[in-house]
N, C-alpha and C positions, 0 to 999 in steps of 0.2 A: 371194433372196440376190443380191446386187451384186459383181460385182470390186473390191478396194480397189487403191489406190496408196499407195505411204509416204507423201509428205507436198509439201511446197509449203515453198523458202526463198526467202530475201531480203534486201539488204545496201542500204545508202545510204552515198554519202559526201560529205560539203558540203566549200565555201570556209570556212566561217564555224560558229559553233555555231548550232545551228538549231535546232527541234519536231523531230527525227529522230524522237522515239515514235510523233508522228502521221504522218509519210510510212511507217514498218513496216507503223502500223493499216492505211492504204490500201490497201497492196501483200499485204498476209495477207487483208484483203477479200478482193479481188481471185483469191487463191488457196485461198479456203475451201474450194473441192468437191474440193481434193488431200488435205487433213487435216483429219479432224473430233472428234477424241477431244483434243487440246492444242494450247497455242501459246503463245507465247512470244517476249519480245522485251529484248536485252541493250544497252542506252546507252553510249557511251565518252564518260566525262566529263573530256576532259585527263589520260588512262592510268587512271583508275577505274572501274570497269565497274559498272552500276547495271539491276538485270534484274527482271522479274517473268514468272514461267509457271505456268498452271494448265490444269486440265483444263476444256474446253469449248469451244464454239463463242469466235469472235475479239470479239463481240459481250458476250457472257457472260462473258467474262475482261478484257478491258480496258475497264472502266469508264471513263465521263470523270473519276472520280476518281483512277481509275489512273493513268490517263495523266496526269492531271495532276502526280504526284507521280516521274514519269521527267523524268530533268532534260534543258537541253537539248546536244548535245554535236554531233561533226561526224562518227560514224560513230556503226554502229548494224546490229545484223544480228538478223534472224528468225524465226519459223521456224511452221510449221503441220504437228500430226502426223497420221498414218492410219497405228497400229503395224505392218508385214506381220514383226516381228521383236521381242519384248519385251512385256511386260503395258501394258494401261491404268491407268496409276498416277503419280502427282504426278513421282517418284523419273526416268520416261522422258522427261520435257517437255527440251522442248530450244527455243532454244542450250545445247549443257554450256557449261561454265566450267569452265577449268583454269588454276591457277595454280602455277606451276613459277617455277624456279632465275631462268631469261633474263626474268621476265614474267608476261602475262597472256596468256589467248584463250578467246574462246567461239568455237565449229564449229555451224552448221548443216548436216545432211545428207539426201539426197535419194539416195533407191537400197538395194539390199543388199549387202553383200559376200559373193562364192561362198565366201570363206575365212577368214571373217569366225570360225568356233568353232574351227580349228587356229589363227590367228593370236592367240585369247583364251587358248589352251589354253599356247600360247607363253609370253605377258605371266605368266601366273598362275604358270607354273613358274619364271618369274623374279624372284617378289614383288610383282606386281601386283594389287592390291585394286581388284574392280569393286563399284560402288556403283549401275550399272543395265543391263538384259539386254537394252540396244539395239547392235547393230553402231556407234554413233557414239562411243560411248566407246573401242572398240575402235580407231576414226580417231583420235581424240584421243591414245589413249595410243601408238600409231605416230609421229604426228606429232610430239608434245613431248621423248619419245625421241633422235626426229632432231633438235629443234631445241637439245638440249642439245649437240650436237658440230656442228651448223651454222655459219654465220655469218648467215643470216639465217630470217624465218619462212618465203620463199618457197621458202628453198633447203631448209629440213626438207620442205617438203609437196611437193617435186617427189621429194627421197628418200623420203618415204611413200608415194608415188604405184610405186615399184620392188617393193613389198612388196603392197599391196593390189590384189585384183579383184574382178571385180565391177562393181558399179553404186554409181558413189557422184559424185552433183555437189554440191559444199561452197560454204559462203559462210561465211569466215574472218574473225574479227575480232584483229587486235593492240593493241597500245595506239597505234600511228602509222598501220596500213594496215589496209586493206579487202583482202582472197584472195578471189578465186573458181576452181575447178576440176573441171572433166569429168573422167571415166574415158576412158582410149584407146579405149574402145564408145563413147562417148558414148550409153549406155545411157537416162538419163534429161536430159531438154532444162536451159537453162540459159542465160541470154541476159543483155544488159548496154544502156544506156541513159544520155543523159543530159536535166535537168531546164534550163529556159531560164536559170537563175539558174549554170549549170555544175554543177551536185551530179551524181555518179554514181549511177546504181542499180545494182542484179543481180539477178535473177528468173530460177522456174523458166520462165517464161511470160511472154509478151509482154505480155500482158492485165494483168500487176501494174504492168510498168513505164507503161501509160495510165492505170492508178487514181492514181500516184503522179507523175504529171503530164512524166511523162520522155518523150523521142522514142526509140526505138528506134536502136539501132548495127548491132549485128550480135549473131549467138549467138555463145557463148563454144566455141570448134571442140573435138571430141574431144582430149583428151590436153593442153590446155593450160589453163595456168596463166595469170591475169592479176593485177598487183600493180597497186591502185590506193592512191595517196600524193598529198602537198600539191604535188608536184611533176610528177604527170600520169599516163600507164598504160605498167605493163611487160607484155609480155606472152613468157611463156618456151612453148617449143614443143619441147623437149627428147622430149614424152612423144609429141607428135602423129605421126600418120601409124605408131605402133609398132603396132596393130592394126587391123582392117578396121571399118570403122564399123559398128554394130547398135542402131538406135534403137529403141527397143519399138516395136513398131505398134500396140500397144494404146494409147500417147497420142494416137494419130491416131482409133483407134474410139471411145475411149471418154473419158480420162481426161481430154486435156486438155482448157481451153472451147473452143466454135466461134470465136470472134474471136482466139483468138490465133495465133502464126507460129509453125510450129518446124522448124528448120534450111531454114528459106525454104519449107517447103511450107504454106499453110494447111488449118486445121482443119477448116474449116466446107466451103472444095470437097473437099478430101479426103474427108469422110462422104457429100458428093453425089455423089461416083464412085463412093465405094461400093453405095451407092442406085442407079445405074447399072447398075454390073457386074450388081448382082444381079436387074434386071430380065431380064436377055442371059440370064444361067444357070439361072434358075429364074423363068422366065415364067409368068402367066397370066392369064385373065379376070378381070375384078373390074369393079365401080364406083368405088370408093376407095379411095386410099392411105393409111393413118393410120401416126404414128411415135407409138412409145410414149415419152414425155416424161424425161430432153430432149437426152438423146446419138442420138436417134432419128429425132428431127426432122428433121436434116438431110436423111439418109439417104433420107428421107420423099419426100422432095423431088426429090432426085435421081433416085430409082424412079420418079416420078410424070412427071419431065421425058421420061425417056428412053424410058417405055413409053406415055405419051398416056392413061394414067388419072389424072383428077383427083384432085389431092390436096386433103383436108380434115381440121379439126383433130378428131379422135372422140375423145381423152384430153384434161383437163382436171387439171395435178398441183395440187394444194393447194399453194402457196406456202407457207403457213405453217407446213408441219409440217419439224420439223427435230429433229437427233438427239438432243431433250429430249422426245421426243413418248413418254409412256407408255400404254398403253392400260390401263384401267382392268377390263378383263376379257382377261386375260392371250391367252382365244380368238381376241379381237376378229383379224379379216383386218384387217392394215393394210395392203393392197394396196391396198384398197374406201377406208378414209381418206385416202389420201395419192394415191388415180388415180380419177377420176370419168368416167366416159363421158358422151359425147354424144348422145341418144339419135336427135335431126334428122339425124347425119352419119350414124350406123350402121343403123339400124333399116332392114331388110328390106333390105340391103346385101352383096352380097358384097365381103370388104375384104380387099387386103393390108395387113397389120400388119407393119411395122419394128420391130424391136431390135437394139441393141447387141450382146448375147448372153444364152447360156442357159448358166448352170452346174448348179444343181442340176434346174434344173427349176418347181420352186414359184410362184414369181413370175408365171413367163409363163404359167402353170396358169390364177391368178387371175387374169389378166388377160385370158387368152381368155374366161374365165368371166363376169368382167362387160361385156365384149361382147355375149358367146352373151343374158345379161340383158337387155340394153338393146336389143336385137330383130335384133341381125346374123345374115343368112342363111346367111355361106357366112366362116371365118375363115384366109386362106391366111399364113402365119408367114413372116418373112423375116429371116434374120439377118446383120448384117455384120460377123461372125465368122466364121473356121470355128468346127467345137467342139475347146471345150479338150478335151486328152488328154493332156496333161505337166504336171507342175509346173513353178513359176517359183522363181529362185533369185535375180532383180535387183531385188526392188521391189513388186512383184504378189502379192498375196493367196492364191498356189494353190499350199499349201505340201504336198500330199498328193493322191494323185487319187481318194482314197475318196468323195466328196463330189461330183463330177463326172461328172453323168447318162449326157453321151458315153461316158466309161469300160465303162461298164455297159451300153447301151443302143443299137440302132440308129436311123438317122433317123424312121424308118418306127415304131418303139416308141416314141422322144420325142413323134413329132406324136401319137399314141393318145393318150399320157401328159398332156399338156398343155392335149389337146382340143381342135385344130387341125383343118380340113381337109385342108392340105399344107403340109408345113415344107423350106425350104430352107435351108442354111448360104453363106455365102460362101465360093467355094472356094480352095486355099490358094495356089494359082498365079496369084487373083485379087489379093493383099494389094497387090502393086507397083504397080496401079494407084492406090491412096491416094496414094501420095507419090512416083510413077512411077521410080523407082530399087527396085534389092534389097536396100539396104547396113538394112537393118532387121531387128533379132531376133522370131521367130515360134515361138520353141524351145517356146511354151508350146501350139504348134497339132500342129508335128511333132517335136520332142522331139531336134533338133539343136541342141545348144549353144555358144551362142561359146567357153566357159570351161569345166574339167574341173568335173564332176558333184561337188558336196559331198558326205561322209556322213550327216553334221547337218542337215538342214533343216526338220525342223519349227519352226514360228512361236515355239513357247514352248520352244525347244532347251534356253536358258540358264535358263529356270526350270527344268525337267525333270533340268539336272542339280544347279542348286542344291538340289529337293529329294531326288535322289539319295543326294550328300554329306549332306542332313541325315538320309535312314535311316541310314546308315554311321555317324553321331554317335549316333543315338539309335535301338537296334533295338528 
């Protein structure tokens, strides 16, 4: 088992009517490893909005017949999902689309809100019909709210921004302008660019706005707003600087890619300092350093720099398997399908092995295992984590800690469990070294929170209590 992230957005906006469907495609490429279950992409054709989302990889859903049937327009906004709130089902794909009194808008969103089922519980005592059990509908229905008594769409979403917390970075579509906007955490990244012809992007990740041919500006800063129009970029700061920044440092371990930039630190030395640190903390003999494929690698590398064991590739990931891979014998270990060992690099070796993390345990079980297979003498575990021991509430997959080995488990019981010789975690005093500031959320390692603890937070809250109300109807 893997940590998830919610998802990967993205916005364009040209001089001219352009292929906008194909700069979305690029820049959803580009953000495929944030959301793998849908995706989705909504056209402004001269204030008509013209969308197509389905469940699947961005490959699998946007056909070049698909695409060919999006028209071309001068905005255009995106979106790739990884649910950590709501079912896998058609009904969650997003951009929504809402169309109200002032207008139109479709919202992509990136994050969770901490108060995301009192702020539903709010809407629904007021007449509010929800039609999907994602926190983005929830943004939506805030925002159109305020945009009924606004004067403008930037000025609803900076009054929604008073009401919601949380993790939430949006990319806004009107029928005139592009929105994009961070939470005052600046919880999840969120950056802007432009292409040599002048079109603007917006991306979670720097990495889409190079797919989609743009140069880099700058990230979009905690708490503000940026309005981009025919006329050039606003940018409102009303909201900035209202709380202490807390960027997960889980996009730096794990989620986001090595090539990209987020709030000017990169990714890729950020994992080699982690790979560092954890040579200093938990040292030892070895022959080789191997990272388990491919938030690992870095990490790999870094351990290998800083302790003078050479690093070699002993994991080999299958490229080809991706979230359509079904195994035909429900048993089959797809650890074994999807990670090949090298048997030249491992065999009669003692190795450190890199990972990202260890949640339940499983994974890095089989993985030690087909090492121990392929003839490794001695397998020291190293992770650039600590272990989780809280749940997350902004975005991150760990809605409960029943599932979470650490909870349960000591260091010393994990390495037995796994079949390690010796396991070390990243310590948590170590995290600042990634991105050499503190101003990052860790709440998921020690269970400090930036934002008051919700009561609701299981994944499937809003299914759970839709079917609640439906015992209530039907005992």
């Amino acid at each position: 088992m893997k940590i998830h992230e919610e998802c990967g957005v993205f916005g364009v906006m040209t001089k001219e009517p352009a292929d906008v469907a194909a700069l979305c495609y690029y820049g959803l490429y580009a953000l495929q490893h944030r959301g793998q279950e849908s995706c989705g992409i909504v056209v402004n054709e001269d204030g008509i909005f013209h969308s197509h989302k389905d469940l699947g990889l961005v490959s699998e859903v946007f056909t070049s017949d698909v695409l060919s049937r999006l028209p071309k327009g001068r905005i255009a906004v995106a979106h790739a999902r990884y649910g950590t709130t709501g079912a896998t089902n058609r009904r969650n794909c997003q951009p929504i689309e809402v169309n109200h009194q002032k207008g139109h808008m479709a919202i992509a969103h990136n994050g969770n809100l901490s108060n995301a089922a009192a702020l539903r519980s709010e809407l629904e005592l007021s007449g509010a019909i929800f039609h999907t059990t994602s926190d983005t509908e929830t943004i939506a229905y805030i925002i159109t709210r305020e945009r009924l008594r606004a004067p403008s769409i930037e000025e609803a979403v900076s009054r929604a921004m008073n009401t919601l917390d949380g993790a939430y970075s949006l990319v806004i579509m009107s029928p005139q302008k592009l929105i994009c906007a961070r939470d005052p955490y600046g919880f999840r990244p969120l950056c802007y660019g432009q292409t040599a012809d002048g079109s603007y992007v917006v991306a979670s990740e720097s990495c889409a706005l190079d797919a989609a041919g743009a140069c880099f500006i700058r990230n979009v800063e905690p708490g503000e707003i940026l309005v981009f129009t025919s006329g050039g970029i606003l940018s409102r700061r009303e909201h900035c600087c209202s709380r202490e920044s807390r960027i997960c440092i889980f996009e730096y371990i794990y989620f986001a890619r090595p090539d990209s930039v987020i709030d000017g630190v990169s990714v890729h030395a950020a994992r080699q300092r982690a790979g560092a640190a954890l040579s200093q903390t938990h040292p030892v003999s070895a022959d080789v350093v191997v990272g388990v494929p491919d938030s690992g690698l870095d990490a790999a590398i870094g351990y290998s720099q800083a302790s003078g064991i050479p690093y070699g590739i002993g994991l080999i990931k299958n490229k080809y398997i991706g979230r359509t891979f079904i195994a035909p014998d429900a048993r089959a270990d797809q650890v074994r399908i999807k990670l090949a060992p090298i048997r030249e690099t491992v065999e009669g070796k003692r190795i450190v092995l890199i990972d990202d993390s260890i949640v339940r345990g499983t994974t890095c079980e089989r993985i030690v295992r087909l090492l121990r297979e392929a003839g490794a003498k001695e397998i020291h575990m190293r992770v650039t984590a600590p272990p989780f021991l809280f749940p997350c509430y902004y975005g991150t997959d760990i809605d409960s800690q029943e599932n979470l080995i650490a909870c349960r488990h000591s260091v010393s019981e994990i390495c037995h469990m796994i079949g390690a010789d010796s396991l070390g975690y990243l310590p948590v005093l170590k995290l600042q070294c990634l991105t050499g500031h503190t101003h990052f959320c860790s709440a998921c390692f020690c269970g400090e929170y930036p934002t008051p603890v919700p009561k609701a937070n299981s994944k499937r809250r809003f299914e759970q209590r839709l079917s609640e109300r439906s015992e209530c109807l039907h005992p």
